[in-house]
GUVO-440210 format. One record per atom (N, C-alpha, C): residue in one letter; x, y, z. Coordinates in steps of 0.1 Angstrom, whole numbers, plus 5000, padded with zeros to 4 digits. Layout:
<pts>
AXYZ
...
</pts>
This chain:
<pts>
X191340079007
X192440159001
X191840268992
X190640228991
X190340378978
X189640498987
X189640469003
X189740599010
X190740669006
X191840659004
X193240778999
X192640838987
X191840798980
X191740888967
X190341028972
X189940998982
X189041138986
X190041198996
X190741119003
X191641159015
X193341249012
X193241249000
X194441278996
X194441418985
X192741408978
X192341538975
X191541618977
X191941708986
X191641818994
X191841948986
X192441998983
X193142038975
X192742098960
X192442198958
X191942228941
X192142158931
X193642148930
X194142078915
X193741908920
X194041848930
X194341728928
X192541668931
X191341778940
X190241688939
X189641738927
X189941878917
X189441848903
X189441698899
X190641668899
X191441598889
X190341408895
X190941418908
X190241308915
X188641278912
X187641418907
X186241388911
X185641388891
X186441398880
X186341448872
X186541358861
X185141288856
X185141188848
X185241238835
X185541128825
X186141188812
X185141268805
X183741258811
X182741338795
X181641428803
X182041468818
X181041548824
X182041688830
X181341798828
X181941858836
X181541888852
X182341948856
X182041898870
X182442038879
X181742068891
X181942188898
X182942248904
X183542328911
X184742378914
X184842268922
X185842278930
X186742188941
X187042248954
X186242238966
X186642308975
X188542358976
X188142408989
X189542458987
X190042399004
X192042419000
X192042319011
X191742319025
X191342269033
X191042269046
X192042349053
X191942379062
X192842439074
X193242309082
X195042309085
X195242129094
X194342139109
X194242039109
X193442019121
X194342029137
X194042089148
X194742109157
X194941959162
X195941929170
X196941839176
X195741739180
X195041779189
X194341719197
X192941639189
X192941789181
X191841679170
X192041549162
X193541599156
X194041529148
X194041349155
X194441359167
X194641269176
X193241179174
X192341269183
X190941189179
X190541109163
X190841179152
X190541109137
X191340999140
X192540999141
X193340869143
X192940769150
X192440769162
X192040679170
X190740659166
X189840729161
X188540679151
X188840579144
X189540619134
X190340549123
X190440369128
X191440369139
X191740269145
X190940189150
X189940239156
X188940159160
X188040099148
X187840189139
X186940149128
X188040009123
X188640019118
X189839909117
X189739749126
X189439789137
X189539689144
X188039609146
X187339719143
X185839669147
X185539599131
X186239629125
X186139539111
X186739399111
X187939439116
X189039279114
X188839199126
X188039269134
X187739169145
X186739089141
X185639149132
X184839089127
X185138949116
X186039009110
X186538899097
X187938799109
X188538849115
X189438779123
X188838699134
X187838709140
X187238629153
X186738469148
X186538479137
X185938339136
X187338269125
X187838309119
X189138279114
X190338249128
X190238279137
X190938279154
X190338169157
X189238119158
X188038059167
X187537899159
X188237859145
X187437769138
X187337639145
X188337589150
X188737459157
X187037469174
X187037589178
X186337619189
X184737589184
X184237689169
X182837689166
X182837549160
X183837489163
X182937339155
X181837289165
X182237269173
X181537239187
X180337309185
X180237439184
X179437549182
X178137549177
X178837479164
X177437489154
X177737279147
X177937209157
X178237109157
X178937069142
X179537089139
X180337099121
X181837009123
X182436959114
X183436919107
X184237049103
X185537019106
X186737169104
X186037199089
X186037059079
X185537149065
X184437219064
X183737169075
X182437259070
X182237429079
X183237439086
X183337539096
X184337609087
X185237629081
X186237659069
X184837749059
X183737679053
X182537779048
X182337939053
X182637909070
X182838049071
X183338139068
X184838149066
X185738199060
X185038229043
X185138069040
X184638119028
X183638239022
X182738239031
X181238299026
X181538429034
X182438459043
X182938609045
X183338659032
X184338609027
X185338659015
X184938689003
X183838569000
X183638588984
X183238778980
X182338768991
X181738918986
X182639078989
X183439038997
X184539129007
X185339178994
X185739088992
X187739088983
X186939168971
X185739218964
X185639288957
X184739378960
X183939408969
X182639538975
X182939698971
X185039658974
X185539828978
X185139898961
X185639798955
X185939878936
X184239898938
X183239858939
X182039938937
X182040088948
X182440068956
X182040128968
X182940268966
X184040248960
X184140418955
X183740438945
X183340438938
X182240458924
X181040538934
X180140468943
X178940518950
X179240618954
X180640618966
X180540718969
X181140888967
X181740868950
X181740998948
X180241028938
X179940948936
X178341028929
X177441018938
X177240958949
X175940968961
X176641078975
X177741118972
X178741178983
X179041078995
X179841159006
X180641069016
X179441059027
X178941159032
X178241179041
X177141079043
X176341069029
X175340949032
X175740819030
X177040789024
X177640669021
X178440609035
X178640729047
X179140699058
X178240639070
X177040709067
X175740679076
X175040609071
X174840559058
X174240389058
X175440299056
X176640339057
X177240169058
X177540129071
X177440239086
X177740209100
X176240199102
X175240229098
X174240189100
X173739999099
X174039989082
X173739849077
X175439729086
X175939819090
X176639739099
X176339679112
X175839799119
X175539779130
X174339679132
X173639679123
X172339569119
X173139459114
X173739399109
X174239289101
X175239189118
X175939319122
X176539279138
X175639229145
X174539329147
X173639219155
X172539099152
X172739109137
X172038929131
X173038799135
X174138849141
X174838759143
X174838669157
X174338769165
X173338759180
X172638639178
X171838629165
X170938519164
X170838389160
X172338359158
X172938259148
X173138129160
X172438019155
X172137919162
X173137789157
X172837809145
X173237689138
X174337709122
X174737629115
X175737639107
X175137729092
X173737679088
X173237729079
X173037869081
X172437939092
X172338069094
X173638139093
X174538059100
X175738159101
X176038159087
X176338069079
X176538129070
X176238209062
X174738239059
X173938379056
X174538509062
X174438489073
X174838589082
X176438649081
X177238569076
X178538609072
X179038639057
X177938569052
X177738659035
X177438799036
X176238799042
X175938939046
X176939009051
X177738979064
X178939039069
X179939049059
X180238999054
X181439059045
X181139149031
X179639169029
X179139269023
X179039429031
X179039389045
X179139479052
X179939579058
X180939499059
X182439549061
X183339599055
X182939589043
X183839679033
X183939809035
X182939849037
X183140019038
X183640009052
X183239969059
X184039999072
X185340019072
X186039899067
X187739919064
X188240089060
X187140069048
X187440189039
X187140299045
X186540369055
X185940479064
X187340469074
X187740399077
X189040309084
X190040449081
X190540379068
X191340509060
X191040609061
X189640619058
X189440799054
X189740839066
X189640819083
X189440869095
X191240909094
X191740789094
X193440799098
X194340899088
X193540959074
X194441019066
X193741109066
X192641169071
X191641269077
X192641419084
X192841329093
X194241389108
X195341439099
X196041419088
X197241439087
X196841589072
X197641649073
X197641759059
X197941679047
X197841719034
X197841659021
X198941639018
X200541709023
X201841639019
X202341519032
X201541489039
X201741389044
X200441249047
X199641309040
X198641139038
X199341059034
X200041009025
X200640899017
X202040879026
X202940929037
X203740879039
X203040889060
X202940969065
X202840929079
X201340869081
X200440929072
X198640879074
X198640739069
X199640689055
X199640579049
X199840449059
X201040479064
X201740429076
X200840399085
X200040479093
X199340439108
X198340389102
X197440409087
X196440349083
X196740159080
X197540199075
X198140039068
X198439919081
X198940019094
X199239919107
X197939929112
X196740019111
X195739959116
X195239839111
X195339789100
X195139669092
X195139549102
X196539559105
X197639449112
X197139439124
X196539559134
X195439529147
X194939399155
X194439389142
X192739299144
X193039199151
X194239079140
X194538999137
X194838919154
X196139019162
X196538929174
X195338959181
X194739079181
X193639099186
X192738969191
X192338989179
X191538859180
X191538729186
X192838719187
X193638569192
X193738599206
X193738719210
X193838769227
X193238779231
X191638819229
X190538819236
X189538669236
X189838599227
X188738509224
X188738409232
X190038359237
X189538259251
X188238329262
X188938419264
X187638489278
X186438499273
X186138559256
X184938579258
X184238399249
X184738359248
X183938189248
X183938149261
X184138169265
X184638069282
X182938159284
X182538269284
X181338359286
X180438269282
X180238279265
X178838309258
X178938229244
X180338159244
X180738139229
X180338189220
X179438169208
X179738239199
X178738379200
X177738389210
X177138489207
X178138619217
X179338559228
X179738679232
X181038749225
X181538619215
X182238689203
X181738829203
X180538779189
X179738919186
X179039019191
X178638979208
X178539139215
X179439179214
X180539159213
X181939229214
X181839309201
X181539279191
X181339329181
X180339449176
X179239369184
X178039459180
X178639609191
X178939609201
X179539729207
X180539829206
X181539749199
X182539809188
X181739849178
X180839819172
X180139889161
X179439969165
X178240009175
X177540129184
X179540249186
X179840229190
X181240319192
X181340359181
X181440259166
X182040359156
X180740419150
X179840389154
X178340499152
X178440629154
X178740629163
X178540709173
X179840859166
X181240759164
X182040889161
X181640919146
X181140839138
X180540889127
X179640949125
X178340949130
X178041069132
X178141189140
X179341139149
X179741269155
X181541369145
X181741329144
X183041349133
X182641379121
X182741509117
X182541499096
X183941489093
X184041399078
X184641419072
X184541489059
X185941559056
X186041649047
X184941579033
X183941639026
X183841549013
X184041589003
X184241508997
X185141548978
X183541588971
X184041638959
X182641688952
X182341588945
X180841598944
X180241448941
X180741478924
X180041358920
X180041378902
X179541248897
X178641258887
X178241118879
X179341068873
X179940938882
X180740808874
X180240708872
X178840688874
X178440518875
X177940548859
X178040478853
X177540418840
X176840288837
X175140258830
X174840108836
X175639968835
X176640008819
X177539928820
X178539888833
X178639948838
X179939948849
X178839838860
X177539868864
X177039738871
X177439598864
X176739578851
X176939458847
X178739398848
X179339458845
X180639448847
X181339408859
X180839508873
X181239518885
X180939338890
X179239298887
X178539208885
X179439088884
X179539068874
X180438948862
X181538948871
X182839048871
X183839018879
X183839008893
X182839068902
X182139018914
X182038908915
X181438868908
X180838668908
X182238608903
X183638638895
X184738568892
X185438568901
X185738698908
X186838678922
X185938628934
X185038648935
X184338558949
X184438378943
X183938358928
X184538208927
X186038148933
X187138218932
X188138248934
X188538248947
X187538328954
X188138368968
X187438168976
X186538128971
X185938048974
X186537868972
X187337858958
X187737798954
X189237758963
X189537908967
X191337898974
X190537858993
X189837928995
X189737949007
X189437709011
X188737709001
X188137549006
X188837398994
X189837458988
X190437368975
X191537288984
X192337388993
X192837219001
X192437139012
X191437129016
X190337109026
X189437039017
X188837039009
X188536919000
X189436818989
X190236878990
X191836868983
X191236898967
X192436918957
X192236988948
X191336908934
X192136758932
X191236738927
X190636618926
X189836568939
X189336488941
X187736548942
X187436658942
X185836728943
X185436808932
X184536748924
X184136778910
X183736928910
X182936958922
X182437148920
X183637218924
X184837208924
X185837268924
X186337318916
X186237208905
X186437258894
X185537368889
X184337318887
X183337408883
X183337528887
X183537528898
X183637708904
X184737778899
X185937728900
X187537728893
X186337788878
X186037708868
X185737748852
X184637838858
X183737868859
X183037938866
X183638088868
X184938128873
X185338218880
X186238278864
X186938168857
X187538198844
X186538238832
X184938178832
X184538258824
X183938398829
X183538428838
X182938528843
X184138668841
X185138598844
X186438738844
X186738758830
X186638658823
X187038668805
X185638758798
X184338728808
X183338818802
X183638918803
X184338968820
X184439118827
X185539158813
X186539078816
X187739168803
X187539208787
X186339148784
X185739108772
X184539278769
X184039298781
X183239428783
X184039538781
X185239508790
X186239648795
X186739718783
X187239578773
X188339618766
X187439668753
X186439648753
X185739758744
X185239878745
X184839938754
X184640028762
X185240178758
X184940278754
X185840408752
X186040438767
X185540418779
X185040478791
X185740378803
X186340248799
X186140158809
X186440198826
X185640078830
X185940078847
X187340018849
X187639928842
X189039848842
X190039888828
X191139918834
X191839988819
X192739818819
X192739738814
X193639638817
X194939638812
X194639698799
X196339768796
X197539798808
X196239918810
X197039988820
X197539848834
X196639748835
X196439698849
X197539598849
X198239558833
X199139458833
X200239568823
X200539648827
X201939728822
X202939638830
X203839718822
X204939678833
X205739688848
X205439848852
X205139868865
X204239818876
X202739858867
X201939748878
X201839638881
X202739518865
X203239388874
X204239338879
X205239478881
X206439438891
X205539488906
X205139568905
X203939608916
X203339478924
X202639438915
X202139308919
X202739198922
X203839188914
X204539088922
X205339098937
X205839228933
X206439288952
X205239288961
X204139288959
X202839248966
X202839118973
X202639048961
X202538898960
X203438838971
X204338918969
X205838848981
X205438888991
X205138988994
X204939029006
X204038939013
X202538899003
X202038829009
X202438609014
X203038619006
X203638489007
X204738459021
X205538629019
X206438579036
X205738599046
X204438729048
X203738699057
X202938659060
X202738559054
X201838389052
X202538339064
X203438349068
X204238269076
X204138299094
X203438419096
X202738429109
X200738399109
X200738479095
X198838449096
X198338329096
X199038259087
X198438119084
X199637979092
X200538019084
X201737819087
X201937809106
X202237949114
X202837949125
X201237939133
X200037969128
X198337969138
X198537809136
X198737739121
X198437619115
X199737539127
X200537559128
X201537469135
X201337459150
X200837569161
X200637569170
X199237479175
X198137499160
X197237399163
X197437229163
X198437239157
X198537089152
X199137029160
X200137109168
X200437089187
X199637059196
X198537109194
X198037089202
X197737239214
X198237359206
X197937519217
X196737579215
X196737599224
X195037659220
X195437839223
X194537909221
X194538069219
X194738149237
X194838099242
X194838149257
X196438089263
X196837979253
X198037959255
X199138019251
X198838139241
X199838179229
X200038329232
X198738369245
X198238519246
X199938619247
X200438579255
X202038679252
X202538639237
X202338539233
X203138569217
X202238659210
X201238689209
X200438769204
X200338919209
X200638959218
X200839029221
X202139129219
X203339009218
X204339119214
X204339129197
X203539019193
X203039019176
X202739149177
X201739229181
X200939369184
X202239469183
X202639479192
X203539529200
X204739609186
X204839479177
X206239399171
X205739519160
X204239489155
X203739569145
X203539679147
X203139769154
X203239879163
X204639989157
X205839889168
X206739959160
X207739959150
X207239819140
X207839839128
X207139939116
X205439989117
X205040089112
X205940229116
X206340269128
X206940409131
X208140379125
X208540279127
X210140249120
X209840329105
X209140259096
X208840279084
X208740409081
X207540509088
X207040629091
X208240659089
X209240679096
X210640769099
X211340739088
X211440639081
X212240629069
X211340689057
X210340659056
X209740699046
X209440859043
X209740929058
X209941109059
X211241149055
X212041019052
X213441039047
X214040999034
X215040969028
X215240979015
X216040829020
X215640759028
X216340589030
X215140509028
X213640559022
X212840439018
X212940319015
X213540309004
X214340159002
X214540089010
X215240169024
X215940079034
X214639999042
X213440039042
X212139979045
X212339829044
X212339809028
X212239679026
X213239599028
X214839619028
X215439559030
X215839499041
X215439629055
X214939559069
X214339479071
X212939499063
X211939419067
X211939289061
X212339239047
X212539119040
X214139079050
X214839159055
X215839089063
X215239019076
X214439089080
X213539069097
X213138909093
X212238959081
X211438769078
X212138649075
X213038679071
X214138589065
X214938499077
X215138559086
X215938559097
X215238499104
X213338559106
X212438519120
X211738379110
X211938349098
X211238249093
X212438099095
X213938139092
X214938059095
X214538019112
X214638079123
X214638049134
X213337969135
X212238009132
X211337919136
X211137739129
X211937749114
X212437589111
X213037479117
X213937549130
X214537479139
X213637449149
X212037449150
X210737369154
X210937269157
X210737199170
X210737089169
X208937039180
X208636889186
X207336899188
X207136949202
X208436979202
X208937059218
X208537169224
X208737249205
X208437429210
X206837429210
X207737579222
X205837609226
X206737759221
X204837869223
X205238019217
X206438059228
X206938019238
X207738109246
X209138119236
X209638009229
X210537969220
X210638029208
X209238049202
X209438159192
X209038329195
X209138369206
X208438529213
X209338599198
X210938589197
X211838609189
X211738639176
X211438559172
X210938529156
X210038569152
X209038529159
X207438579151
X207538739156
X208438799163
X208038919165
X209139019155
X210238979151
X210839009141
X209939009127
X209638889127
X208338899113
X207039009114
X206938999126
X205639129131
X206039259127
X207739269131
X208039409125
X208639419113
X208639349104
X209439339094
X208239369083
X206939269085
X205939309077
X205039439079
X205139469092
X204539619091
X205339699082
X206739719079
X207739749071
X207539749058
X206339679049
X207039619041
X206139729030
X204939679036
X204039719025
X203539869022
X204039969033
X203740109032
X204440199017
X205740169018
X206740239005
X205540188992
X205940028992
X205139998980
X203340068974
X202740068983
X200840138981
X201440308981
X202540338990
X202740488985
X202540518970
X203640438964
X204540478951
X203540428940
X202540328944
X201740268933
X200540348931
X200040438946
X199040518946
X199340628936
X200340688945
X200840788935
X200940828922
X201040668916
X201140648900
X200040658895
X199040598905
X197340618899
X196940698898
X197240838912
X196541008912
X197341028894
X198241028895
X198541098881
X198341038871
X197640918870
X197040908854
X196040968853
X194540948867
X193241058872
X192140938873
X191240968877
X190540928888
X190240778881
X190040738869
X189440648870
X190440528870
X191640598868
X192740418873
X192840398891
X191840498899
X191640488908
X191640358911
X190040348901
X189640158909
X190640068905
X191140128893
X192340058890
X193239998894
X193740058905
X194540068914
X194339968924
X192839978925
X192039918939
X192139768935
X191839718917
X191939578922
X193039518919
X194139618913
X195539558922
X195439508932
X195439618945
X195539598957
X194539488962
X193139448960
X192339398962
X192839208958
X193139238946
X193639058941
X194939038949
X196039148950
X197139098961
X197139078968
X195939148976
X196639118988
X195039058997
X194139038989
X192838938998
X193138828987
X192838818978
X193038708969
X194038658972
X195338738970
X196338688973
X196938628985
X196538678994
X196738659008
X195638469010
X195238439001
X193938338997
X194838248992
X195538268982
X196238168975
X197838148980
X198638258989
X199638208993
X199238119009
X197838099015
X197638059025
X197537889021
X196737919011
X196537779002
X198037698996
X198337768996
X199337728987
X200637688995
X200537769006
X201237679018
X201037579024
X199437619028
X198937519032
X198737369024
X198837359014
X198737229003
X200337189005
X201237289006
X202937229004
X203037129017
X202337199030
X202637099045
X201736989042
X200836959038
X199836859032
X200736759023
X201536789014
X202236689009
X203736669013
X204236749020
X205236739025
X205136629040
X203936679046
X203736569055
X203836449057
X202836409038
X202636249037
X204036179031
X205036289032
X206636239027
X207236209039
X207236329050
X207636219061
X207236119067
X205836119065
X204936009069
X205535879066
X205435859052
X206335739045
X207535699049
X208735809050
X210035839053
X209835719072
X209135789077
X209235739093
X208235589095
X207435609087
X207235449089
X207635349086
X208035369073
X209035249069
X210335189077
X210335299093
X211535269102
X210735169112
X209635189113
X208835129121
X208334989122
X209034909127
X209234769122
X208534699141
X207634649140
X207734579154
X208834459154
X209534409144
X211034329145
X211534379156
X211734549157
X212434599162
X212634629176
X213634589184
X213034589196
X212634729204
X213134849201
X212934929205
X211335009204
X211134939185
X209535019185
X208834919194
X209134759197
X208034689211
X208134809218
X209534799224
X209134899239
X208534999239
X209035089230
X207835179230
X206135199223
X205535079216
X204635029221
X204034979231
X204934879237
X204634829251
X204234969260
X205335029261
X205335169271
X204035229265
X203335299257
X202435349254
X201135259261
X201035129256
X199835099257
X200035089276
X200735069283
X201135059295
X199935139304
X199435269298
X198835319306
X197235299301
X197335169295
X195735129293
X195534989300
X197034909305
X197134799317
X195534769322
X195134859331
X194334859341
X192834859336
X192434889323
X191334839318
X191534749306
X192434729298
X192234659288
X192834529293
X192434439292
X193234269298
X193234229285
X192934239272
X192834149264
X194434159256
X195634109258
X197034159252
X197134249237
X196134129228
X195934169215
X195334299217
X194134399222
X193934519220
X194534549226
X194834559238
X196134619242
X197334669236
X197834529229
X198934599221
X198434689209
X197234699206
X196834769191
X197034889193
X196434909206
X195835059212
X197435129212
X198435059216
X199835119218
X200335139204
X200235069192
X200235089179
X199435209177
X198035239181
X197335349175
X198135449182
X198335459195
X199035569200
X200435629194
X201135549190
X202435519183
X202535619170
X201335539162
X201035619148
X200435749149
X199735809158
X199535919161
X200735999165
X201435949175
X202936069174
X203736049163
X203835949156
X204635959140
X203936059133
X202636059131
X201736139127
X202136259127
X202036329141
X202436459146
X203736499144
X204736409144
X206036439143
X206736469125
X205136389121
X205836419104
X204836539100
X203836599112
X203236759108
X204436869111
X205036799124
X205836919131
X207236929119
X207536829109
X208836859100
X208336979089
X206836869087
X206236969076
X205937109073
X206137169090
X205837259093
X207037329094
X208037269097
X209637309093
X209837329081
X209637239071
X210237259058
X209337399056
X207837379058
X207537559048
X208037679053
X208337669070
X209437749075
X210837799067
X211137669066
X212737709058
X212437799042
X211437729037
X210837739024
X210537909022
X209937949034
X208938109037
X210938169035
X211638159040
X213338199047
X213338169035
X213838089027
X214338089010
X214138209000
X212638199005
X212038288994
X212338458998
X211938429005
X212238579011
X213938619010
X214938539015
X216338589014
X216738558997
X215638498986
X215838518973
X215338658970
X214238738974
X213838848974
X214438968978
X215538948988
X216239018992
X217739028984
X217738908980
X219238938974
X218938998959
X217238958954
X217139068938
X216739208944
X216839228950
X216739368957
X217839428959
X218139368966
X219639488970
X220539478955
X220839368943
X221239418935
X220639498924
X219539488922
X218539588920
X218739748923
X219339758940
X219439858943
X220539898941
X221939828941
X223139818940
X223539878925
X222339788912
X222339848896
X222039978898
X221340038902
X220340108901
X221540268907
X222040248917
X223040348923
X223940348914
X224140238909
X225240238901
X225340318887
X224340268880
X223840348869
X223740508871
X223040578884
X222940698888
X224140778887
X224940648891
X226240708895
X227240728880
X227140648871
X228140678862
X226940778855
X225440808854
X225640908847
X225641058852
X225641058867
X226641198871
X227641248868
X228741088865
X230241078862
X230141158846
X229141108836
X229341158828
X229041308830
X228041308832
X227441488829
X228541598840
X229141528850
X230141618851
X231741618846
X231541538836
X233341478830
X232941638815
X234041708816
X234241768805
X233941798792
X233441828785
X232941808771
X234341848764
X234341728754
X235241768745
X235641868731
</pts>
């Protein structure tokens, strides 16, 4: 996201303002580009997109694939879950350094060593045999990737003139995000069925030669350099680096070891609280700081964050509960390939939806669509039963596909905007807004769902067994019927009948994941049609107030 702050000033006044730290002076400001013709423009955008995808495929292919690489790197789901982990810790905060470098080392060489140290990091993955390496190798990877995302942006808001980066460039950048995700879920049967995990990452390493290739064939406009880095600002970056990766680390593996039954959970947990209390402890002294925290907890930036936070919590409800429910079925990724695809499809065109309103003065109406879309596609999918397969939800999850491409463009417009005009350094400011909402965030509403189906589970669990009486004649028969199809090798009655009990308890099992997975459905639909109805009267105050003070200023003076 902190590509928009070079992408957006082009421009004399606004990249003074953008490159121009509080105690140096600094050189003129180019002047603004000439728009780029049709065709060109075309090309930045599909750069853009690709850079996008050749990132999230990277961080999406093994988050798609965890149930598959157990096998892989012979692992336990918890210990294949590390992956994820050891992607994230370093990811969810890289970018806040990463524009600091690149307006005092400029864009140019900050473009050509980070598709470089990518393209190297893609193919150490070629080499990954076993669970220990990969994990290296994906610490490294999500050190890597960061700029990629972020080069992502600069390509897609590259293409568009400076009064339309933040509303059509914002738009096609923000749906390149949303790419990766079905992506990933679509290709990955075929290419395991190949090479498993190493033809994942050709796939990767090839997507990354491609975006070589248009980066150094493509310049991008660059902003004028300027000394921002200060040595304080490492130590600092440092400290709070090491507290949100505790964080990212703690959410990503806290219900999977469960919360508090694993003593270094905690530790990482205090761990991640003193390290941040150091960072805030540096900042807030500071005449110069990297973090204004004042500013970071006003009152705007935490209605900000919380309209974030929601976002991320109803669209929790396709990334995480709806992948988590089809596995627990028993579907695998080659079975789901049309729901994912109109997922694609769904996102696609709830960004141009957005685009169109957001070129218009019905912004607003953005979110009320789109919090309507989720609300609606999260109700339909509660009526789950262990029946549905994806053909049953094509409806729903694709409503949610478009509803969340919807959601989040208005909001990063209006918050960006607030950051160009304080000046450059609530930039990063800005960034770990966005950075704690929506990766962190996106961390703890996954978690946090995921713990609700975890104990909501072991309630139906209780609820259905306690019906379960072999008294009863009906649960015999259908014990009997179960074990029926073990007749022919087991003679002994006693295992026999056990084996029809184990079988038994396993569909009780499944049937009290498949409620569980209902209730956070209805749960995701609650929250969201609560979000919607402080919204619209929000919007409803808000016109209203408008409106009686027109009434006054055109009523008469006495």
């Amino acid at each position: 996201m902190s590509a928009v702050a070079e992408s957006t000033g082009p421009g004399p006044e606004e990249a003074t303002r953008a490159s121009a730290p509080t105690a140096v002076a600094q050189p003129a400001a180019p002047s603004t580009p000439p728009a780029k013709p049709l065709w060109l423009a075309v090309i930045y955008v599909a750069s853009g997109l690709l850079l996008f995808i050749t990132q999230g495929l990277g961080m999406n292919i093994v988050n798609a694939n965890l149930y598959q690489l157990q096998g892989e790197f012979s692992a336990t789901a918890v210990e294949a879950a590390w992956l994820s982990a050891a992607y994230m810790a370093p990811y969810a905060t890289l970018s806040i350094a990463l524009f600091k470098i690149r307006t005092q080392y400029g864009l140019r060489p900050f473009a050509e060593w980070s598709i470089l140290l990518f393209v190297l990091v893609s193919s150490l993955n070629l080499f990954v045999n076993d669970l220990h390496s990969a994990l290296v190798v994906r610490f490294i990877s999500g050190c890597a990737a960061a700029p990629i995302s972020t080069l992502g942006f600069m390509y897609v808001l590259e293409a568009f003139p400076l009064q339309r980066k933040l509303t059509q460039g914002l738009n096609i950048a923000l749906m390149g995000t949303l790419l990766a995700a079905p992506l990933a879920r679509m290709v990955s049967p075929g290419l395991l069925q190949l090479d498993g995990w190493h033809a994942l990452y050709s796939l990767e390493v090839g997507l990354a030669l491609l975006a070589m290739a248009i980066i150094f064939a493509l310049p991008l406009t660059p902003p004028p350099r300027a000394k921002v880095i200060e040595r304080i600002d490492i130590v600092s970056y440092l400290l709070m680096a090491i507290g949100i990766g505790c964080i990212a680390i703690f959410l990503t593996l806290g219900r999977l070891y469960w919360w508090f039954e694993t003593w270094w959970l905690g530790a990482i947990l205090a761990a991640a609280i003193i390290f941040l209390s150091m960072t805030a402890l540096i900042e807030s002294r500071r005449t110069n700081p990297m973090l204004d925290f004042r500013w970071i907890f006003s009152r705007d930036n935490l209605h900000m964050a919380a309209v974030l936070l929601v976002f991320r919590a109803v669209s929790s409800e396709q990334s995480s509960t709806a992948v988590s429910f089809f596995q627990q079925i028993g579907l695998l990724n080659d079975q789901q390939f049309v729901l994912w695809a109109i997922v694609l499809l769904a996102s696609v065109g709830g960004a141009l939806l957005c685009m169109a309103l957001m070129s218009s003065r019905f912004v607003e109406t953005a979110h009320v669509i789109a919090l309507a879309l989720i609300a609606v596609g999260a109700y339909l999918d509660s009526l789950a039963t262990n029946l549905t397969r994806p053909e049953q939800m094509y409806l729903s999850q694709g409503m949610i596909a478009f509803g969340a491409a919807m959601f989040l463009p208005p909001v990063m417009a209006k918050g960006f905007a607030g950051a160009l005009q304080k000046g450059p350094t609530y930039i990063v400011n800005f960034i770990v807004i966005f950075l704690f909402t929506q990766i962190t965030g996106a961390l703890l509403m996954t978690s946090l769902l995921g713990t609700f189906v975890t104990i909501r589970e072991k309630f139906h669990s209780n609820v259905l067994v306690e019906n379960i009486l072999m008294s009863r004649p009906e649960v015999a028969q259908r014990v009997s019927q179960l074990a029926a199809a073990y007749r022919k090798v087991i003679t002994d009655p006693a295992i026999l009948n056990a084996e029809g009990v184990t079988l038994l308890s396993q569909q009780v099992t499944r049937e009290a994941y498949v409620l569980a997975y209902t209730d956070t459905f209805l749960l995701i639909a609650a929250v969201t049609t609560a979000a919607l109805a402080i919204l619209l009267v929000h919007l409803a105050w808000r016109w209203l107030r408008t409106h009686r003070s027109r009434e006054v200023e055109l009523s008469p003076k006495s």
